[in-house]
BAPATOR-579161 format. One record per residue (C-alpha): z, y, x; residue number from 1; residue in three letters. Coordinates in steps of 0.001 Angstrom, whole numbers, plus 500000, padded with zeros to 6 digits. Layout:
# BAPATOR-579161
[[Z Y X] NUM "Ala"]
...
***
This chain:
# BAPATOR-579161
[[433317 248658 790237] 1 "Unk"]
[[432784 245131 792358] 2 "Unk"]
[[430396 245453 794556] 3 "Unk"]
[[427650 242159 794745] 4 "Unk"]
[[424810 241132 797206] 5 "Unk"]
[[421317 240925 795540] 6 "Unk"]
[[421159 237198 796071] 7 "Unk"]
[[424170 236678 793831] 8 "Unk"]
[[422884 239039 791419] 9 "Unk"]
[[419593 237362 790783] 10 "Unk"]
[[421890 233952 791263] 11 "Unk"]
[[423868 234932 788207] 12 "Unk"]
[[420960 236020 786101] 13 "Unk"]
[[418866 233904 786632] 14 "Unk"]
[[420881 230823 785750] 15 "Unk"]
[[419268 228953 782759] 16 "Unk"]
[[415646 230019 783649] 17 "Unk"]
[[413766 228981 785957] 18 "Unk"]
[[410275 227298 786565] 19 "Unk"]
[[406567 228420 785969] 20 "Unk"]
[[404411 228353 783214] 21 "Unk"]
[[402179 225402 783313] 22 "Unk"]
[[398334 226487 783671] 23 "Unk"]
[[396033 225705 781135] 24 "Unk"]
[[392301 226852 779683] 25 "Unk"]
[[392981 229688 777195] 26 "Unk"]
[[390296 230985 774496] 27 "Unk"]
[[389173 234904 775182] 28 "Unk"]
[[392166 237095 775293] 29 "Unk"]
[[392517 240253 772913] 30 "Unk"]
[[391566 242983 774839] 31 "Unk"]
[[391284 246212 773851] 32 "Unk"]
[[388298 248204 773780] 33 "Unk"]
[[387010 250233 776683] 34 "Unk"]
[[384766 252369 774436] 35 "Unk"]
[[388229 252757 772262] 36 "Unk"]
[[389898 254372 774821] 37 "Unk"]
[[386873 256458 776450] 38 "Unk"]
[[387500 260734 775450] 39 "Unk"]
[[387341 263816 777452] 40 "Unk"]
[[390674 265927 777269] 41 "Unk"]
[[391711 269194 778940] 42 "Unk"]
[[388762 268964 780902] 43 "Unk"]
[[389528 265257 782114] 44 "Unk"]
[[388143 261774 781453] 45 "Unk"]
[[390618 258966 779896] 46 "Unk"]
[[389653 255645 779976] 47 "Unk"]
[[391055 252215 779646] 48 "Unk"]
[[391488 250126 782618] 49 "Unk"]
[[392279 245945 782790] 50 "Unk"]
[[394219 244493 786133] 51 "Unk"]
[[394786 240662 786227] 52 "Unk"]
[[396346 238755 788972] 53 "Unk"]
[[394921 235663 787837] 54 "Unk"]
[[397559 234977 785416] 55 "Unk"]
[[398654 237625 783932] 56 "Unk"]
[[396874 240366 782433] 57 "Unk"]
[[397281 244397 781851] 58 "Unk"]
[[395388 246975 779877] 59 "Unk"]
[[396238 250965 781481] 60 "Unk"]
[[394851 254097 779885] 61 "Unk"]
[[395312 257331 782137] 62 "Unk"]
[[396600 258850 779360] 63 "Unk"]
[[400048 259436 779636] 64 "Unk"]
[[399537 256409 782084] 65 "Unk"]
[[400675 254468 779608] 66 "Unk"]
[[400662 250377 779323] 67 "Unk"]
[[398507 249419 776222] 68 "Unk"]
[[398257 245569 776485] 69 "Unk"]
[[400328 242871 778498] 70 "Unk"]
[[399161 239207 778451] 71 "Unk"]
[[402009 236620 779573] 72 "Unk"]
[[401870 232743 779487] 73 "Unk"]
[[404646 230952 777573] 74 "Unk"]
[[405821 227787 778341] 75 "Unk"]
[[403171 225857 776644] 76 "Unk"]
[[400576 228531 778328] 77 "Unk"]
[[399810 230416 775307] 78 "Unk"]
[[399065 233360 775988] 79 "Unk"]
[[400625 236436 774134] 80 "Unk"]
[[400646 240873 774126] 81 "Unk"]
[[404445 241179 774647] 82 "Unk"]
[[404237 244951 774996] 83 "Unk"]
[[404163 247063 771708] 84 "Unk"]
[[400900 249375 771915] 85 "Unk"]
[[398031 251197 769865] 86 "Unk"]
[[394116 249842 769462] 87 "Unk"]
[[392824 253212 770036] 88 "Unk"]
[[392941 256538 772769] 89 "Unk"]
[[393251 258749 769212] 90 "Unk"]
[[396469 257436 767924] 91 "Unk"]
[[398142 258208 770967] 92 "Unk"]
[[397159 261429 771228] 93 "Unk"]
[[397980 262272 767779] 94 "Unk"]
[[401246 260602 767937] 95 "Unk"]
[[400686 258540 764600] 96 "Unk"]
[[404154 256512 765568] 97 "Unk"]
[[406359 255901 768215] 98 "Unk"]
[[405286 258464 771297] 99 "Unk"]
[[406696 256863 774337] 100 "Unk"]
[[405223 253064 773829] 101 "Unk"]
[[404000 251837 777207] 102 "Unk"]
[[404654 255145 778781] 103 "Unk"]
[[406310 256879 781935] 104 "Unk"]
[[408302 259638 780568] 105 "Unk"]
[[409476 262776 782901] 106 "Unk"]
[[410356 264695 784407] 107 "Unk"]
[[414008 263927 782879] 108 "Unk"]
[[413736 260616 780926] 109 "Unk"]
[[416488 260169 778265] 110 "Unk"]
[[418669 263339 776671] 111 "Unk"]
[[419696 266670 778383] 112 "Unk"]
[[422484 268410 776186] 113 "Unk"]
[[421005 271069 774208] 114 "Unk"]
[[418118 271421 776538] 115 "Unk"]
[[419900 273440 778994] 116 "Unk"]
[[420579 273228 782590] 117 "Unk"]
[[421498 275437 785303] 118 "Unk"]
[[420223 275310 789013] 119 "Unk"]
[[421597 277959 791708] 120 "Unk"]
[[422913 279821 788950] 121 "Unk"]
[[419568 280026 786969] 122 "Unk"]
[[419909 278598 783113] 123 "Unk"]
[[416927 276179 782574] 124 "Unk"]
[[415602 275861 778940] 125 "Unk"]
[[413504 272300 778389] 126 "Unk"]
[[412180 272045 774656] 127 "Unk"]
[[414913 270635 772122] 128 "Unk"]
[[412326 267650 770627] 129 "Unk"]
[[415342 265422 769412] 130 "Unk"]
[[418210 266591 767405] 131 "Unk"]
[[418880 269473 768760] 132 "Unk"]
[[418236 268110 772564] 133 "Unk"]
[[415241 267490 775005] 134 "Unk"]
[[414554 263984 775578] 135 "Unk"]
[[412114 262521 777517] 136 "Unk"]
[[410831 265801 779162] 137 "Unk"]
[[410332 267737 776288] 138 "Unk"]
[[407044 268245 773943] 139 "Unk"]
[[404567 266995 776269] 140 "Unk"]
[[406816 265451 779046] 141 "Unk"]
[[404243 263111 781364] 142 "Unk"]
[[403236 261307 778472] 143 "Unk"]
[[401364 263602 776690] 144 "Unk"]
[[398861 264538 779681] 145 "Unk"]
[[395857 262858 781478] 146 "Unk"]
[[396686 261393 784952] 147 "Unk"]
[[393706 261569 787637] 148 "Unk"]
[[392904 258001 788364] 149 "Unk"]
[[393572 257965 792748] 150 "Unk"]
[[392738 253775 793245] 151 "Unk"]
[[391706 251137 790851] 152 "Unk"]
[[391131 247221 792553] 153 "Unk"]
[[391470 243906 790148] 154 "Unk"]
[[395745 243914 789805] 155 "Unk"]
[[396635 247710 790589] 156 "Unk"]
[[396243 251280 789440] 157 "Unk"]
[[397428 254421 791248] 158 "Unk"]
[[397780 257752 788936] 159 "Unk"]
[[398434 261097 790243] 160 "Unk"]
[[399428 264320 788154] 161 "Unk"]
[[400995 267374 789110] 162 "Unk"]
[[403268 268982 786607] 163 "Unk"]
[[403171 272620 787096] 164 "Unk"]
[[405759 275096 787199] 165 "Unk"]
[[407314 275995 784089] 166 "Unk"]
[[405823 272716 782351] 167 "Unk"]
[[408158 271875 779256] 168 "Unk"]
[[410537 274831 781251] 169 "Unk"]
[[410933 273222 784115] 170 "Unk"]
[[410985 274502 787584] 171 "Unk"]
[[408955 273594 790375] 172 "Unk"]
[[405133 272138 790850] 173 "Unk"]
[[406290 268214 790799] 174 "Unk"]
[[403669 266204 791972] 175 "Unk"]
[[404504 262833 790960] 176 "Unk"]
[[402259 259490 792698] 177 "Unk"]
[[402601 256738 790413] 178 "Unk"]
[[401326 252781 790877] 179 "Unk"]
[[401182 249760 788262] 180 "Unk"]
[[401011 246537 790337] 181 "Unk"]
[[400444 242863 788907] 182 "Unk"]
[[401433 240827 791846] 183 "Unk"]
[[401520 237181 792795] 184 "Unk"]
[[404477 237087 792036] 185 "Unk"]
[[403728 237270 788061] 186 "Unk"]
[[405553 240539 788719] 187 "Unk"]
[[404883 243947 786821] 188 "Unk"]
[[405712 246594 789395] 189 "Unk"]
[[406223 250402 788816] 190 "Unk"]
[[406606 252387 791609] 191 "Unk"]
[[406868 256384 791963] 192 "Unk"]
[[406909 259122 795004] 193 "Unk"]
[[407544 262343 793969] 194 "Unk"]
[[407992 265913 795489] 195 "Unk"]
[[408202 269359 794445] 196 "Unk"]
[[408029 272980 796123] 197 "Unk"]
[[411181 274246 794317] 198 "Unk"]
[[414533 272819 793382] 199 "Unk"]
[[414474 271281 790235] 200 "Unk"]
[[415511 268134 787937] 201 "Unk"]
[[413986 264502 788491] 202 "Unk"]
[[414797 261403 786329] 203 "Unk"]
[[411591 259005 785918] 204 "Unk"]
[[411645 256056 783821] 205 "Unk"]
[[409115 253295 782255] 206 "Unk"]
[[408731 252964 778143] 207 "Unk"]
[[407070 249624 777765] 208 "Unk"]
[[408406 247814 774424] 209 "Unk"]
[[408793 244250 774614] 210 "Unk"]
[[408804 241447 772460] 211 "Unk"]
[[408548 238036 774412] 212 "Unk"]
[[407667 236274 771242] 213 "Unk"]
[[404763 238831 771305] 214 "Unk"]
[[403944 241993 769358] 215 "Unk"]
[[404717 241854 765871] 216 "Unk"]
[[406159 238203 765849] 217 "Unk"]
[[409582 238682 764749] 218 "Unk"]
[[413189 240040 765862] 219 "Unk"]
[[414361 240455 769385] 220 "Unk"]
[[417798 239930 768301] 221 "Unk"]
[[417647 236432 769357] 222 "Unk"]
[[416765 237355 773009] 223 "Unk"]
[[418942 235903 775378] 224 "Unk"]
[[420278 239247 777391] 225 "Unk"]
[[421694 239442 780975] 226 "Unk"]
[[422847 243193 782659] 227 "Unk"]
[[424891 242964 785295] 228 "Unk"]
[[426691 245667 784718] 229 "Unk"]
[[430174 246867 784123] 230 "Unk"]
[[430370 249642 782767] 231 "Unk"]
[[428319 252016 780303] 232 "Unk"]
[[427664 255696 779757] 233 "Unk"]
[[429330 256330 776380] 234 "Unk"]
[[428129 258978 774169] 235 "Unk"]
[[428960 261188 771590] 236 "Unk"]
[[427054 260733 767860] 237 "Unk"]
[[424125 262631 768819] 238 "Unk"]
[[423861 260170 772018] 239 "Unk"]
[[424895 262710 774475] 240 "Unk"]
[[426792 261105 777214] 241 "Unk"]
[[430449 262391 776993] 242 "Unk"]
[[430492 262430 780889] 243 "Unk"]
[[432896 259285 780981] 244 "Unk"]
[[432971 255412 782159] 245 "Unk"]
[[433508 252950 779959] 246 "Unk"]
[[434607 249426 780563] 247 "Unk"]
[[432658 246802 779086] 248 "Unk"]
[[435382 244143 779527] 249 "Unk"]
[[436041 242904 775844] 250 "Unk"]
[[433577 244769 774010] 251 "Unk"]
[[429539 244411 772568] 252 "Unk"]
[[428433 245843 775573] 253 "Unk"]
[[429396 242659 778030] 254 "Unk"]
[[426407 241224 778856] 255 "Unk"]
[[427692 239983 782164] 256 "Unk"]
[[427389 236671 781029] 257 "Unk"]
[[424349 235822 778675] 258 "Unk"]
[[424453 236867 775209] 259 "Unk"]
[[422431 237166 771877] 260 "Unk"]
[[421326 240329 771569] 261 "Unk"]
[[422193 240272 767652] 262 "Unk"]
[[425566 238193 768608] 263 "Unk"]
[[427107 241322 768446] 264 "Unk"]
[[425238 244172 767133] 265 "Unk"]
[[426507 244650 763990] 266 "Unk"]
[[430344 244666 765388] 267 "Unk"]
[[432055 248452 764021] 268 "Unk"]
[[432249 249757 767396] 269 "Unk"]
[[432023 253213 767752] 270 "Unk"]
[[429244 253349 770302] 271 "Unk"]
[[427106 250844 768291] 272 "Unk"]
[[427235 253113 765535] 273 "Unk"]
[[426632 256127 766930] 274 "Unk"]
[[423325 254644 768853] 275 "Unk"]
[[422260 252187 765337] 276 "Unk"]
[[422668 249341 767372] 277 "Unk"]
[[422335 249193 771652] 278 "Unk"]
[[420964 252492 772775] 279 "Unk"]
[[423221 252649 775985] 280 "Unk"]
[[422512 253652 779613] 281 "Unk"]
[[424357 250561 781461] 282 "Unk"]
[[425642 251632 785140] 283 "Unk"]
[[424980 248164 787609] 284 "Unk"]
[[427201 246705 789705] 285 "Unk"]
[[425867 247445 792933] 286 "Unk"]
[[426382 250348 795300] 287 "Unk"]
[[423789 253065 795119] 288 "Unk"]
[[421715 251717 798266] 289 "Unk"]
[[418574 252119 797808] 290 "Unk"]
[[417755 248052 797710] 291 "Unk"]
[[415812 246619 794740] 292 "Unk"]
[[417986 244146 793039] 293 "Unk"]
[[417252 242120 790416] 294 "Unk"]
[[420101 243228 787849] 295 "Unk"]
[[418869 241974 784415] 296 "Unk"]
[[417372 239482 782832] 297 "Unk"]
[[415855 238321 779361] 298 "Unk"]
[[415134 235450 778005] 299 "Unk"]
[[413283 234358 774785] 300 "Unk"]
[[414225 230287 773501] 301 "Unk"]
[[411289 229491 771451] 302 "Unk"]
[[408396 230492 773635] 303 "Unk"]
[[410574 229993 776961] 304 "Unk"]
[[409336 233519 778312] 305 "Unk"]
[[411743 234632 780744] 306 "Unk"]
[[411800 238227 782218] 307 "Unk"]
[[414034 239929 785253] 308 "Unk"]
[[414349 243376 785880] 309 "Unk"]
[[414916 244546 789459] 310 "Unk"]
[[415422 248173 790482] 311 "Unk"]
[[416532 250297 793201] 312 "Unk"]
[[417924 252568 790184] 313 "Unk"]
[[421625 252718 789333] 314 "Unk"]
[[421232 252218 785901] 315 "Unk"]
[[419230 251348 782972] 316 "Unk"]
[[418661 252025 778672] 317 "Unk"]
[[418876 249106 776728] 318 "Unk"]
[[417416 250027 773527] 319 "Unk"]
[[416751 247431 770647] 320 "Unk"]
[[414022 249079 768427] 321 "Unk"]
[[417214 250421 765815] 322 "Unk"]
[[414800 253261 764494] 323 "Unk"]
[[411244 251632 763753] 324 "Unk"]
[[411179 250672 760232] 325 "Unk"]
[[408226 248835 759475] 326 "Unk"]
[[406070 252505 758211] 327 "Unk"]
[[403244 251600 760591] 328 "Unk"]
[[401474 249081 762721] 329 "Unk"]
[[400512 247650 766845] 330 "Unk"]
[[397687 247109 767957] 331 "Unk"]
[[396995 243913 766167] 332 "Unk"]
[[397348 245389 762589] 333 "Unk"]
[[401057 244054 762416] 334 "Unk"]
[[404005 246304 761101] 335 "Unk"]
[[406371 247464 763950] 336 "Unk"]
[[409497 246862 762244] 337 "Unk"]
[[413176 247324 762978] 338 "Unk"]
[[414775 245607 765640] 339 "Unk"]
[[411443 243913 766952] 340 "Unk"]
[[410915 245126 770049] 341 "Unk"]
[[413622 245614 773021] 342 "Unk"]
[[412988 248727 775767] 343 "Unk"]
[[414862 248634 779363] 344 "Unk"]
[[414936 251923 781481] 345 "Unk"]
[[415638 251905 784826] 346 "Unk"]
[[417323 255312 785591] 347 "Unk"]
[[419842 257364 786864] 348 "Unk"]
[[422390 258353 783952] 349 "Unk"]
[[421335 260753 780997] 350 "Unk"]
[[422587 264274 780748] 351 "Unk"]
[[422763 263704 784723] 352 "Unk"]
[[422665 267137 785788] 353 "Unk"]
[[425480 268219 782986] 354 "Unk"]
[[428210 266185 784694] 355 "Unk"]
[[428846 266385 788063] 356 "Unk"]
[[430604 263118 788574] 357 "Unk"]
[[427367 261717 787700] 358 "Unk"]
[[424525 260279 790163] 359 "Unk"]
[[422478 263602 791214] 360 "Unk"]
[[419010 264185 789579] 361 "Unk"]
[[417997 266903 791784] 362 "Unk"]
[[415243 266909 793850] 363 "Unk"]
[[414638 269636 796620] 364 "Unk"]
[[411378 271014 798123] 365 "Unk"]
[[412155 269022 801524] 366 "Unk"]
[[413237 265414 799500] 367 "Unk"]
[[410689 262908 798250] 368 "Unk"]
[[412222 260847 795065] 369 "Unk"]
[[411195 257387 795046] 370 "Unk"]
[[412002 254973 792110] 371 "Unk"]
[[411026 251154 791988] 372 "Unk"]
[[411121 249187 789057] 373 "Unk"]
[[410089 245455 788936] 374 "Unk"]
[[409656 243243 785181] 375 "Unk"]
[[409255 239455 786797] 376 "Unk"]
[[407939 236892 784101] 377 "Unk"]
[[408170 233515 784101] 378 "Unk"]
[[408990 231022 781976] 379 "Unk"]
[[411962 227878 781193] 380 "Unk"]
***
């Protein structure tokens, strides 16, 4: 795999975007409700909580610590929600949809095999919530639990929660620090610190949907995509990974060089097919340093919203919203149909701790696991 510097990275994906989106005075945005959003569960107190930088703005809950609203200018300055979400605390909690939207999802984001995993000779058992596998921790993973609120100010939120031992069947009290950051940058940061007091499994990730056109206003298949990456994890028809590289050198999955996101979709490749479309962990081309690099990059033509993603992850899920079908709506009242929102997942590779010639996903009592992941917007 070629090894690059960060500067040549962002370089090469940032080439046909560039600039800032021109200021302007903008009616009342959308928010949601704080009253919506206000419920006592377990014991704790959820609410709904708005950061701004100045220009643009973010609505959290602390449940699941999940991203309900995200307010970016387009080239014009009209403002738009570009993050799929819910208008009220209840439907998240009762799941009436899509679980993950806007959410961190742990401790193992992404497919384990069956469920099963072994540690010091001990067979692990994780809930089997997909197909006959776990994904995305399991029934109530991080997403599915109230988060004590540790610091609020105007552009960042800090959310603690300690999964217990035995949570979902995992092992180990993992007490996971967690901190949403708007900065000046026009930057929406995600960082996590985690530790445990036993060995066990970690593989955080963030679940924002995104549509740069805006929630509910049309495909993402005309996305301009960028992932500077070489190969991907390739999986089997249930979407475990087989344990394998694969080149994507001639194939749909060479987004090296910018590319439609629908240019190639419907192509009879096997991987395609077996995910409906991109549903593919893609392993960057960069050595596994520790640096953030910016290693991907979106772009939308008729708004001119542009996007990065930087990480000091390995690799990252590009899904593109194959399974929503239209059966209910966002936020805004408007269907959530197929193929119109896009999700990128920093990570380490699925099914991690299954294949040894994969990155290692676990964590030990005397380790801290960090994770950074970075969304930049701006606009051509």
């Amino acid at each position: 795999m070629k090894k690059i510097l960060c500067t040549l990275a962002a370089a090469t994906l940032l080439m046909g975007c560039g600039g800032n989106a021109p200021k302007a005075e903008q009616p009342a945005l959308n928010l949601m409700k704080a009253e919506d959003f206000t419920a006592t569960i377990d014991g704790k107190q959820v609410g709904l909580y708005t950061l701004t930088n100045g220009t643009i703005t973010m609505q959290v809950t602390n449940f699941g610590g999940r991203v309900v609203s995200l307010w970016t200018p387009d080239r014009d300055g009209k403002m738009e929600d570009i993050v799929l979400g819910y208008d009220k605390l209840d439907r998240y909690v009762n799941n009436t949809g899509e679980r993950f939207l806007g959410a961190p999802v742990g401790r193992v984001g992404n497919r384990i095999d069956e469920g099963k995993f072994t540690l010091d000779g001990v067979q692990y058992a994780v809930p089997q919530n997909s197909n006959g596998h776990a994904l995305h921790g399991g029934n109530k993973g991080i997403d599915m639990v109230v988060w004590d609120v540790e610091h609020v100010s105007d552009n960042a939120i800090t959310l603690h929660l300690v999964s217990p031992d035995g949570a979902d069947g995992f092992p180990g009290n993992l007490d996971i620090l967690m901190t949403y950051t708007l900065t000046p940058e026009n930057e929406f940061e995600v960082t996590y610190h985690a530790k445990t007091d036993k060995k066990t499994i970690v593989n955080l990730s963030h679940h924002s949907f995104f549509n740069l056109k805006g929630e509910g206003n049309g495909p993402i298949t005309d996305h301009i995509l960028t992932i500077n990456a070489d190969y991907i994890t390739p999986t089997d028809a249930e979407l475990i990974p087989t344990g394998e590289l694969m080149a994507v050198e001639g194939t749909p999955f060479d987004f090296r060089e910018p590319h439609a996101i629908g240019e190639r979709i419907g192509e009879k490749h096997e991987q395609l097919i077996n995910g409906g479309g991109y549903d593919q962990n893609w392993v960057f081309a960069r050595e596994d340093n520790g640096q953030v690099m910016t290693l991907a990059s979106v772009y939308e033509p008729t708004t001119g919203r542009c996007m990065d993603i930087a990480t000091d992850q390995v690799a990252m899920q590009f899904y593109s919203g194959n399974f929503f079908d239209g059966t209910y709506n966002g936020k805004y009242g408007k269907a959530i149909k197929y193929r119109e929102s896009l999700a990128l997942e920093t990570q380490k590779h699925p099914d991690a701790i299954n294949h040894e010639s994969f990155p290692s996903i676990v964590l030990n009592p005397d380790e801290v696991y960090t994770h950074v992941c970075i969304y930049k917007f701006y606009t051509k």
